[in-house]
C-alpha positions in Angstrom: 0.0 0.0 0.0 2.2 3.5 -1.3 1.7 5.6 1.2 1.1 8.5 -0.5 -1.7 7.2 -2.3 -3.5 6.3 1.2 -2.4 9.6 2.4 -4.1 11.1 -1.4 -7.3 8.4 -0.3 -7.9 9.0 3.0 -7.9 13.0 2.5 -10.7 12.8 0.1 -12.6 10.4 2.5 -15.4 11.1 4.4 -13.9 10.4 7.6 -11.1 13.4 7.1 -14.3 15.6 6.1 -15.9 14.6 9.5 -12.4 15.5 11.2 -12.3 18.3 9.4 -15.6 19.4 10.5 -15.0 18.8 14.2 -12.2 20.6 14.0 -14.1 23.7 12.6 -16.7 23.2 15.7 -14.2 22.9 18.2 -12.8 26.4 17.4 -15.3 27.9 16.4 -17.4 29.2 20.0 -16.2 33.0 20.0 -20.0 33.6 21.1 -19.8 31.8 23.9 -16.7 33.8 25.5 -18.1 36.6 25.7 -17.7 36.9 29.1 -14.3 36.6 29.3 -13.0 39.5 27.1 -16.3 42.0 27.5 -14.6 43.6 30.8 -11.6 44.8 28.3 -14.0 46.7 26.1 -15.4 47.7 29.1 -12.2 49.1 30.6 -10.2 50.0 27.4 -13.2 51.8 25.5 -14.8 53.4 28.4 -18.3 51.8 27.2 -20.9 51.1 29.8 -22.5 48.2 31.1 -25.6 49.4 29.1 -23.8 49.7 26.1 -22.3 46.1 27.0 -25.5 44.0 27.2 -26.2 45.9 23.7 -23.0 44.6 22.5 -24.5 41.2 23.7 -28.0 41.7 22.5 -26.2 42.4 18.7 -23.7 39.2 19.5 -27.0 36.4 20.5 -28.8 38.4 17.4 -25.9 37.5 14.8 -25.4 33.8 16.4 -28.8 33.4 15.7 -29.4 34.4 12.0 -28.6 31.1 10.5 -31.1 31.5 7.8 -28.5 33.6 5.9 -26.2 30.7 5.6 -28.9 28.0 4.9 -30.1 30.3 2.1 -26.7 30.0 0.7 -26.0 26.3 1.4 -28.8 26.1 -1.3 -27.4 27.7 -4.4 -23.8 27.4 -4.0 -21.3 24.5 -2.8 -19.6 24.2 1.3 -16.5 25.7 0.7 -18.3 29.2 -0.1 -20.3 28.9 2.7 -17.2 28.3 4.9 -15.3 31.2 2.9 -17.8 33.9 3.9 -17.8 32.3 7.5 -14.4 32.9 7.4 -14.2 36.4 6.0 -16.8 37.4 8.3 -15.1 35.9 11.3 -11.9 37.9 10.2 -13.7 40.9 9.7 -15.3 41.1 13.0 -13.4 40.1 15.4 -10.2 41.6 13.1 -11.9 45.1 13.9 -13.0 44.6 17.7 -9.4 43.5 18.2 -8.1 46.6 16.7 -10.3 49.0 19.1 -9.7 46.8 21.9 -6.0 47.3 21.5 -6.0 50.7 20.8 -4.8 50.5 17.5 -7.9 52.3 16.1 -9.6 55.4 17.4 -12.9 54.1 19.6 -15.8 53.0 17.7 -18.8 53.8 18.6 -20.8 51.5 20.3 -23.3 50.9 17.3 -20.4 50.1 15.1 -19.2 47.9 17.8 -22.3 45.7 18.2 -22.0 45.8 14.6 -18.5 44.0 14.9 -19.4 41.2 16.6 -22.9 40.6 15.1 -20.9 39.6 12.2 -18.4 37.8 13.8 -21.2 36.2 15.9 -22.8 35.2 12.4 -19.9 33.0 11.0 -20.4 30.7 13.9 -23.7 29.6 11.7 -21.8 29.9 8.7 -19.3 27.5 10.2 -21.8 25.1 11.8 -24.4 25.0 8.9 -21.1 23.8 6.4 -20.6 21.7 8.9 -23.6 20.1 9.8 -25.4 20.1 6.5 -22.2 18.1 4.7 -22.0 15.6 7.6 -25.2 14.2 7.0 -25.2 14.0 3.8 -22.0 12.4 3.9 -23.5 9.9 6.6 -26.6 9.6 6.2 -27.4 6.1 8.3 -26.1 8.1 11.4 -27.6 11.5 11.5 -28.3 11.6 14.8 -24.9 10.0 15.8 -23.2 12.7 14.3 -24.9 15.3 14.8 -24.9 15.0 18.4 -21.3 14.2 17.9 -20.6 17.9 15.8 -22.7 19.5 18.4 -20.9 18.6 21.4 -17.8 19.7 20.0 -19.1 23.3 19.2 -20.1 23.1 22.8 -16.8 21.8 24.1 -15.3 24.9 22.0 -15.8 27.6 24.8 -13.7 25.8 27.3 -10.5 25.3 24.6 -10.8 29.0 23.8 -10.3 29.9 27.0 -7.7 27.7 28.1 -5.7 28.4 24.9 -6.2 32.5 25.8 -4.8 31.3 29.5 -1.6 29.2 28.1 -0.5 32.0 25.5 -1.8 35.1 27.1 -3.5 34.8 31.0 -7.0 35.1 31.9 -6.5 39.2 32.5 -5.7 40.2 28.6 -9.2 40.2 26.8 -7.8 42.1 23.8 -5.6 38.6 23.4 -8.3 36.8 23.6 -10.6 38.5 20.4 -6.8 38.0 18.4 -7.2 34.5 19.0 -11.1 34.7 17.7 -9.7 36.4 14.8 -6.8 33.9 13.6 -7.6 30.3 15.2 -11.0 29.7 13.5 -10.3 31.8 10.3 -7.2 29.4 10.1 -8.8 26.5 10.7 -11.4 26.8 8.3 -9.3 28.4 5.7 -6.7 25.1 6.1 -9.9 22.5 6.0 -12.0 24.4 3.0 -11.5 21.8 0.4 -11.7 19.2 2.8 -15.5 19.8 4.1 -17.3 19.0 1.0 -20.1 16.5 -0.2 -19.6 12.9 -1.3 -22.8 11.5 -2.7 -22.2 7.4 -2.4 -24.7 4.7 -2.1 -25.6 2.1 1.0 -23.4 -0.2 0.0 -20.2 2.2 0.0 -18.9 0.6 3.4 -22.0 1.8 5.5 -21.5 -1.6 8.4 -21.7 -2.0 11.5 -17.8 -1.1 11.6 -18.3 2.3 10.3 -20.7 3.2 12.9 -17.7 2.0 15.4 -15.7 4.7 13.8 -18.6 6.8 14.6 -18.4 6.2 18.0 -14.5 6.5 18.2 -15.2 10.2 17.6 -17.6 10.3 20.1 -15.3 8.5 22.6 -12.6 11.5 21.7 -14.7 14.0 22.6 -15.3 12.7 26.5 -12.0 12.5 26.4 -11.4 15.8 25.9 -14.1 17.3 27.8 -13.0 15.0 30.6 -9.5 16.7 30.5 -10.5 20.1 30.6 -12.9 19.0 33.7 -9.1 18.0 35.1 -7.2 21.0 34.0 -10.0 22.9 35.9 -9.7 21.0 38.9 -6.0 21.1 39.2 -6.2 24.9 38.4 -8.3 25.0 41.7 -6.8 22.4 43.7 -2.9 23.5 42.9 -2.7 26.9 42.8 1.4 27.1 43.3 2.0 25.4 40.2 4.4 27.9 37.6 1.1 29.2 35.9 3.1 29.5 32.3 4.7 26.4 31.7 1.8 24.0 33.1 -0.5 26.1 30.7 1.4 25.7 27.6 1.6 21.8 28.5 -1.8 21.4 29.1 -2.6 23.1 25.9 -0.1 20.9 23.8 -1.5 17.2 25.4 -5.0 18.9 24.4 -4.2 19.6 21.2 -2.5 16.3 21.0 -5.1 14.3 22.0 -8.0 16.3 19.9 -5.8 16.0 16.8 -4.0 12.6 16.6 -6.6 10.3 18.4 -9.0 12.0 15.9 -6.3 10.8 13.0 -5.7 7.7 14.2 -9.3 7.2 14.1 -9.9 8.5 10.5 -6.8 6.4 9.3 -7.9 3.5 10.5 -11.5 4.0 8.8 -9.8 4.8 5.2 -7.8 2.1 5.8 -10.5 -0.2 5.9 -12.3 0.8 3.0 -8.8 1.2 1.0 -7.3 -2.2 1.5 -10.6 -3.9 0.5 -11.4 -1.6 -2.2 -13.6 -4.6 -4.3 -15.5 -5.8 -1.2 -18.5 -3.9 -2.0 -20.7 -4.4 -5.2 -19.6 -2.4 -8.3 -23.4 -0.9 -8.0 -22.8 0.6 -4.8 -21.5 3.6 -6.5 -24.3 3.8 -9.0 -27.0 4.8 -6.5 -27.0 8.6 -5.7 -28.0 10.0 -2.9 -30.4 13.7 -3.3 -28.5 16.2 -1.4 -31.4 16.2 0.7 -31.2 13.1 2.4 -33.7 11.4 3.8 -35.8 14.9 3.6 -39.1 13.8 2.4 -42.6 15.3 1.2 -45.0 13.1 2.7 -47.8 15.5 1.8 -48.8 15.7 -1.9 -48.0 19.1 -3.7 -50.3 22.1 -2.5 -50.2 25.6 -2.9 -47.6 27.8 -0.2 -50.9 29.0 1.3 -53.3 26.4 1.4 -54.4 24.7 4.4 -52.6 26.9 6.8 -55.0 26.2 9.2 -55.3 23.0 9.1 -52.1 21.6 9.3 -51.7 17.7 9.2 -51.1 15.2 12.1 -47.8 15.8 14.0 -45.0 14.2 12.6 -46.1 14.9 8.8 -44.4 17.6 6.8 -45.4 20.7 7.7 -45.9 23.5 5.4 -44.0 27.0 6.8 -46.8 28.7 7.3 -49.3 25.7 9.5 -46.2 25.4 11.4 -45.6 29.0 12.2 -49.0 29.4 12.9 -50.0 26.7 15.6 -50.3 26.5 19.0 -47.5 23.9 19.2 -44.5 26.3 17.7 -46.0 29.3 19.6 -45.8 27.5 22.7 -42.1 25.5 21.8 -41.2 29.4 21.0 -42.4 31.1 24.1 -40.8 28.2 26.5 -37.7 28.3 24.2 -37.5 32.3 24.8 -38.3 32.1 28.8 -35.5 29.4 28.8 -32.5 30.7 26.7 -33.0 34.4 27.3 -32.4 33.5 31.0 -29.2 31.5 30.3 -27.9 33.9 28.0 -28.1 36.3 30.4 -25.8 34.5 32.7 -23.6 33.2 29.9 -23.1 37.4 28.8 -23.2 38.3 32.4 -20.9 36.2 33.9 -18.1 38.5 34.2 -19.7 41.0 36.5 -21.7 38.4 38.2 -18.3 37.0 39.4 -16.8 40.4 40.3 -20.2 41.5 42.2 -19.7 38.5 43.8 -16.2 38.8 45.2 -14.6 36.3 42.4 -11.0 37.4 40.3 -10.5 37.8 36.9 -9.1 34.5 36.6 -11.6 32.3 38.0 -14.3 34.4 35.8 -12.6 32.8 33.2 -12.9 29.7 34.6 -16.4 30.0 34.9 -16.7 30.3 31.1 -14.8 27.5 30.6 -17.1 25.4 33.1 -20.0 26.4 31.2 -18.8 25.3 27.8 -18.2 21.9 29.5 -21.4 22.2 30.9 -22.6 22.4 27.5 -21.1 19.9 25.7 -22.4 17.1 28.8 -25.7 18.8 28.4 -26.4 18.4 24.4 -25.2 14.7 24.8 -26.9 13.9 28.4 -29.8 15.2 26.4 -29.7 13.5 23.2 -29.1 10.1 24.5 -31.2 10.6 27.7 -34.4 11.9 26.1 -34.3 9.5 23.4 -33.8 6.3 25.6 -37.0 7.7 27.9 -39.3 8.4 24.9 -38.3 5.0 23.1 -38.5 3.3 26.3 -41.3 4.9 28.1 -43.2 6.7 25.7 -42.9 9.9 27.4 -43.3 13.2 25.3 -39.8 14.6 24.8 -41.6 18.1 25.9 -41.1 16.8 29.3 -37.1 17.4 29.0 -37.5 20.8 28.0 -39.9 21.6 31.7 -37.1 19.7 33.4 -34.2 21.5 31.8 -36.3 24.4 32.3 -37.1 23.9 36.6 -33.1 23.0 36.9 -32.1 26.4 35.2 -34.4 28.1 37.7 -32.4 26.2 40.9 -29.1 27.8 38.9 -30.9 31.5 39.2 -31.6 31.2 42.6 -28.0 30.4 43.3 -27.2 33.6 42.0 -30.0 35.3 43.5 -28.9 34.2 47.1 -25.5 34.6 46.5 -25.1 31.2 48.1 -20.9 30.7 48.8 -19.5 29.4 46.0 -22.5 28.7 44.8 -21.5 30.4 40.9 -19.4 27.2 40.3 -22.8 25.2 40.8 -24.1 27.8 39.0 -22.3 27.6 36.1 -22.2 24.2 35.4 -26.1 23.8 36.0 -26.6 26.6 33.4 -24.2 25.7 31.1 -25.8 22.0 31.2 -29.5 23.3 30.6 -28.4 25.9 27.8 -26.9 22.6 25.9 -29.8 20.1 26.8 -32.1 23.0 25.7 -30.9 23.2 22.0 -30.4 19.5 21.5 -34.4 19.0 22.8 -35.8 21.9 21.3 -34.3 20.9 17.8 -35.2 17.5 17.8 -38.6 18.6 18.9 -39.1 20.8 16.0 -38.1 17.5 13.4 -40.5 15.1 15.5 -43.3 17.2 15.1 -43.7 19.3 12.1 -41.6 16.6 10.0 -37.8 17.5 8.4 -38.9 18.9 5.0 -38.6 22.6 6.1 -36.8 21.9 8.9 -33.9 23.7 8.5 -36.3 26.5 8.0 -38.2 26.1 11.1 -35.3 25.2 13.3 -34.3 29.0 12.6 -37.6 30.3 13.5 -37.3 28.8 16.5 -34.0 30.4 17.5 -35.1 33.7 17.0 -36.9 33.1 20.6 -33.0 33.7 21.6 -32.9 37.5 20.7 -36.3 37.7 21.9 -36.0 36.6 25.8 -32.6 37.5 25.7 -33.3 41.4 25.3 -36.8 41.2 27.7 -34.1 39.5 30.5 -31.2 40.5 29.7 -31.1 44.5 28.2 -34.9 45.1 29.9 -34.8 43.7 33.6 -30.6 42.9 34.5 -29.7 45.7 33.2 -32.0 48.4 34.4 -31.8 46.7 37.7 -28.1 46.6 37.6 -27.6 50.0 36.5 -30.3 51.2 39.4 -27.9 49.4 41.9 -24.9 50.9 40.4 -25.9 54.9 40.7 -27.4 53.5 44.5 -23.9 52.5 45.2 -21.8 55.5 43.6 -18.4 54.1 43.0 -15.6 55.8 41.3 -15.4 52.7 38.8 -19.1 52.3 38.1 -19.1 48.8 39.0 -21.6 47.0 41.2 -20.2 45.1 44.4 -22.1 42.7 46.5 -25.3 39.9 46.3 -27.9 43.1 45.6 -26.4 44.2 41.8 -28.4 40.6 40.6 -30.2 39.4 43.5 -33.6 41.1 42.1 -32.8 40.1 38.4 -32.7 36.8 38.8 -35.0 35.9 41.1 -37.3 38.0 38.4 -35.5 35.1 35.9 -36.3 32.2 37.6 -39.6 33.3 37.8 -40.3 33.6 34.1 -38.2 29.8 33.7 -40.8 28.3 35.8 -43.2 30.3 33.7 -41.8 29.2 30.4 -41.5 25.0 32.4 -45.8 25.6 32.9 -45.8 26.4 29.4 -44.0 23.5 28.4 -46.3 21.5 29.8 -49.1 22.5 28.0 -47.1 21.0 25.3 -46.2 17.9 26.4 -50.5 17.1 27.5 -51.1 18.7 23.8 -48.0 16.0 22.3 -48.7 13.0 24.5 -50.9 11.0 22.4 -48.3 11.5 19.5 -45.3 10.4 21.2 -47.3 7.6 23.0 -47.9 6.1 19.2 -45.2 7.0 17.5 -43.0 4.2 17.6 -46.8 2.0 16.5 -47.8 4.6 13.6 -46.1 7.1 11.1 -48.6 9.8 12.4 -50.8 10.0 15.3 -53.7 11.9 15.0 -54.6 15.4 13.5 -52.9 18.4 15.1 -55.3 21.1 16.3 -53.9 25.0 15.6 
C-alpha cells in the first residue's frame, strides 16, 4: 500500500471531512466567550454596562441568523459557505481586536455591536457547512453525528479559554478577540476543500464497523471534555503550580489528544475501505443519494398557502406557514424564549456576576470554561437521555425541556442568594441546561412538524434567543443593575455585593418556571403523539 496514495485516499474520504468538521466546531465558539473579554472593552473603550448587554443583544442576534447561511447552502457549494464564515469571522473580530487594542480610534458603540454581530454570524456559517455536509455524507447516522458535531461546538468555549490562558493569561481580553480572529479563520481556511459533499450509495462501506468509527469520535470527545474537567480541577486544587509552563503543557497534550486520536481514528477507517477496495458491489456507487437526504414530502403538492390552518397530524411535513401558525410552535417558542434568554443572560453576564460577587479575573474565566463543558455534557446527556426515555417509556420529549427548564431556575436562585461558592454550581447547572435546551428543542421541532422545512423552522425557532434575551437581559438585569450601580456610587461604576443581581434573577427564575408551565401545555397537547409513534407514522390530527 504507497503511502502517498492512502495519504491522497484518505484525505478525500469522508472520515477526514468529519475530522475536518470537528475541527471547525471545536474552534469555532467565539460567542460563547463573551464573558471573558467584555470587561476589556469595558475598561479600554470606556463603554458602559448598558452599552455592553447591547454589544451582547447584537452578538445572540448574529449567532442566531442562520437563515443567511442556509439560504446559501442552497445555491452554491460548502466551501463558499465556509469562505464567507471565514471572512466574516476575520472581519469582525479583526476590527473589535483593533479597538480593543487601541490601534484604532474608539468606535462607537453601534459600530461595535455591529462587529461582533458579524463575527457572531460565522459561527452559523461555520456550523451549517458543517452540519449540513456531515449528514449528507453519513446519512445512516444523522443523529450520531450530529450529536457528535454539536458537542464539539459546545466543548469549543472551554479550549478557547484555556488556549487564551496558556499564550496570554486570563486578564488580557484584547488577546483573547486576536485569538477569535486567527484560530477559527485558520482552521477553516486550512480545511476548506476538505469539508465538501460525497454523494455514495448504502453499500459504500455503511456496516456496522463504520458506525464503530462513529463512535470512536464520540469516545474522543469525552476525552477531551474530561481533560478540561481535570485542567479545571487542578487549576483550583494546585494553585502554586508555575502558571506558564503547566498552561502551555496542558494546551499541547490537548491539542495532541484532539488532533492525533481523531487521525488515528480517521486512518484506520480509510484504511479499511482502502485495503478492501472490491469488497463492496460495483453498483454501490451507481446509487446517488439527493443532497437532501432522507428529507421527504409526505404531503402531496399544495399551494404555499393552502391549508394553513389546518395543518396535518404531528409528525407529517409541515408547510412554513401551518407550522408557524400553531399553537405547538407558539408555545415551543415562548418556552424556548423564557429558557434561553435566562441562560444567555448569565452566559453574557458572567463577568460582573463573578466580580459583584467577590470572584478574580481569573476564576471568571474559569467560569466560562465550566460552562462550555457544561454544554457539551448537556447536548449529549440530552440526546441520549431523552431518546432512551421516549423510546423506552413513551414519554413526550416536551417533558425534557420543563425539566431542563425547573433546573435552570435552581441555577438563578444560586445567584439570587448569593449562596458561597454557589456560581461554580451555577455555572455548570446553566451551562448544562443551555446545551440540553438546544439538543431538545431541535429534535422537537423535526418530530413534530416533519424534516422537509426543517432547517427553515429550526431558525424560526431560534429567533426566541434574541427575543427573551433582550426582555431579561437589556430590559430587567440591566435596568436593575444599573439602578444598583448609581445607589452604590463608586468611582469605577461597578456594582459590588449579592444586591447588583439578587432582584434580576429571582425576576428570571420566575419567568423559567413560567416558560417550564408552558411547556407543559405541550407535552399534554404531544402525549398521544409520542405515546404512538414508535406503533404509527402519524398520530392523530394536530389542532392550531
Amino acid at each position: 500500500m504507497p503511502f502517498a496514495a492512502f495519504a491522497v485516499y484518505a484525505m478525500r474520504g469522508r472520515w477526514f471531512a468529519l475530522f475536518a468538521a470537528i475541527l471547525a466546531m471545536a474552534v469555532g465558539g467565539g460567542a460563547y466567550v463573551f464573558a471573558v473579554y467584555s470587561n476589556a472593552m469595558k475598561t479600554s473603550l470606556g463603554y458602559d454596562q448598558k452599552t455592553l448587554r447591547d454589544i451582547a443583544f447584537f452578538k445572540n442576534l448574529g449567532a442566531s441568523l442562520g437563515v443567511l447561511p442556509g439560504i446559501l447552502h442552497e445555491v452554491a457549494p460548502a466551501w463558499v459557505v465556509q469562505a464567507v464564515g471565514a471572512a466574516t469571522n476575520l472581519l469582525g473580530y479583526l476590527m473589535a481586536y483593533l479597538s480593543v487594542s487601541g490601534r484604532t480610534a474608539r468606535p462607537p458603540a453601534g459600530l461595535m455591536c455591529f462587529y461582533i454581530a458579524v463575527a457572531a454570524n460565522s459561527q452559523s456559517f461555520a456550523s451549517t457547512g458543517a452540519l449540513v455536509t456531515t449528514v449528507i455524507n453519513f446519512p445512516d447516522d444523522r443523529g450520531v453525528v450530529i450529536g457528535l458535531l454539536m458537542g464539539f461546538a459546545g466543548l469549543s468555549g472551554a479550549i478557547l479559554t484555556h488556549l487564551h490562558r496558556a499564550f496570554a493569561g486570563a486578564e488580557d481580553g484584547a488577546a483573547l478577540l486576536l485569538l477569535l480572529t486567527s484560530l477559527p479563520t485558520a482552521v477553516v481556511l486550512l480545511f476548506i476543500l476538505s469539508i465538501h459533499i460525497m454523494i455514495a450509495g448504502s453499500g459504500d462501506g455503511r456496516t456496522r464497523g463504520e458506525r464503530r468509527g462513529i463512535w470512536g469520535f464520540l469516545g474522543v470527545s469525552v476525552v477531551v471534555a474530561l481533560y478540561l474537567v481535570v485542567l479545571n480541577v487542578v487549576e483550583l486544587k494546585v494553585p502554586l503550580l508555575p502558571r506558564s509552563a503547566s498552561y502551555i503543557t496542558a494546551m499541547l497534550v490537548l491539542v495532541a489528544i484532539l488532533v492525533f486520536c481523531l487521525l488515528a481514528v480517521v486512518l484506520v477507517q480509510a484504511r479499511r475501505s482502502y485495503v478492501q477496495p472490491t469488497a463492496a458491489p460495483t453498483s454501490a456507487s451507481a446509487p446517488r443519494e439527493a443532497p437532501a437526504a432522507g428529507i421527504v414530502n409526505t404531503n402531496p403538492p399544495s399551494s404555499f398557502f393552502q391549508d394553513v390552518f389546518r395543518p396535518p397530524a404531528r409528525g407529517q411535513d409541515y408547510t412554513i406557514l401551518q407550522a408557524l401558525f400553531s399553537a405547538d410552535m407558539l408555545l415551543l417558542f415562548i418556552a424556548a424564549g423564557c429558557g434561553i434568554g435566562g441562560m444567555l443572560t448569565v452566559i453574557d453576564n458572567m463577568g460582573l456576576i463573578g466580580q459583584a460577587l467577590g470572584y478574580k479575573q481569573d476564576t471568571v474565566s474559569m467560569f466560562a470554561s465550566l460552562v462550555s463543558l457544561s454544554n457539551y455534557a448537556g447536548r449529549v446527556v440530552a440526546g441520549l437521555g431523552s431518546d432512551l426515555v421516549v423510546e423506552r417509556y413513551k414519554l413526550p420529549r416536551p417533558l425534557a425541556l420543563t425539566i431542563t427548564l425547573l433546573l435552570a431556575a435552581v441555577g438563578y436562585l444560586l445567584i439570587a442568594l448569593g449562596v458561597r461558592d454557589g456560581l461554580y454550581a451555577a455555572a455548570l447547572i446553566i451551562g448544562f441546561c443551555f446545551g440540553a435546551q438546544w439538543t431538545v428543542l431541535f429534535t422537537i421541532v423535526s418530530e413534530v412538524f416533519g424534516r422537509r422545512h426543517f432547517s427553515a423552522l429550526c431558525n424560526w425557532a431560534t429567533l426566541a434567543t434574541p427575543v427573551g434575551c433582550y426582555v431579561l437581559n437589556v430590559l430587567v438585569t440591566g435596568h436593575l443593575y444599573d439602578t444598583e450601580v448609581r445607589r452604590q456610587a463608586r468611582p469605577d461604576q461597578n456594582c459590588i455585593g449579592v444586591r447588583c443581581f439578587q432582584e434580576s434573577f429571582s425576576i428570571i427564575a420566575g419567568v423559567t418556571v413560567l416558560g417550564a408551565f408552558v411547556s407543559v401545555l405541550l407535552v399534554r397537547r404531544t402525549r398521544a403523539f409520542y405515546v404512538g409513534r414508535h406503533g404509527t407514522a402519524a398520530v392523530g390530527p394536530a389542532d392550531v
